[in-house]
C-alpha positions in Angstrom: -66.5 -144.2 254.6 -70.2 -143.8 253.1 -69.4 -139.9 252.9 -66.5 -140.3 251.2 -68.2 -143.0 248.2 -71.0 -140.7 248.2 -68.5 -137.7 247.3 -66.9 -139.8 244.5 -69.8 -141.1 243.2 -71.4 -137.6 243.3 -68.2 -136.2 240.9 -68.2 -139.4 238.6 -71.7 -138.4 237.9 -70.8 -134.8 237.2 -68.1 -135.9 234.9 -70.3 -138.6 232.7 -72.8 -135.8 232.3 -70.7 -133.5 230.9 -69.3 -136.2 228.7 -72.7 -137.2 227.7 -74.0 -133.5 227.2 -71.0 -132.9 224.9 -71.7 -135.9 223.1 -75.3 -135.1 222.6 -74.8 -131.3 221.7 -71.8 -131.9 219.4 -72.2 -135.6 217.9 -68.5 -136.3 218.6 -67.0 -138.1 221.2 -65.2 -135.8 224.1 -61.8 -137.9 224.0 -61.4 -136.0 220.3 -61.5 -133.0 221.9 -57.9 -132.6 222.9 -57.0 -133.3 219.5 -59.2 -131.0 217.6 -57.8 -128.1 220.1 -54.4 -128.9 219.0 -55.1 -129.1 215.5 -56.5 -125.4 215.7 -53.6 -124.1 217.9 -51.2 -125.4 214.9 -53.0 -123.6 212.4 -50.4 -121.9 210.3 -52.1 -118.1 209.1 -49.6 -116.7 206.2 -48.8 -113.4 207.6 -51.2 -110.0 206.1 -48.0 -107.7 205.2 -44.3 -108.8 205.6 -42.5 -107.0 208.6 -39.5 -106.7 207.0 -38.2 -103.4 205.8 -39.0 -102.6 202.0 -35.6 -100.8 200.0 -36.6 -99.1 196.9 -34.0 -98.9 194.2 -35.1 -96.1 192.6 -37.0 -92.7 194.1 -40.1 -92.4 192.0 -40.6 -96.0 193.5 -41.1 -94.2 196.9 -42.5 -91.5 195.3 -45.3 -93.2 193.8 -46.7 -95.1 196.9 -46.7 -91.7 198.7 
């Protein structure tokens, strides 16, 4: 019974730490944290060059950008 409290108190004090230490290094609380991943993974980036094909009416259009 002692081994086992000492176990759990052993991870509870690995778990406040690394709340506290990312508390202390960051100035925010940790509970934000799942939402400030979230909010980065949602990101919307437009898109560099469209991936749809391009139809030129005319041939000198083609020509030109040769």
């Amino acid at each position: 019974m002692v081994n086992l409290f000492t176990k759990t108190a052993i991870y509870l004090l690995i778990l406040l730490g690394i709340a506290y230490g990312y508390h202390y290094l960051t100035g925010r609380s940790i509970v934000t944290l799942p939402r400030d991943i979230v909010a980065r993974l949602q990101e919307k980036s437009a898109p560099s060059e469209s991936t749809n094909p391009r139809y030129y009416k005319t041939p000198d259009e083609n020509l030109l950008k040769n």
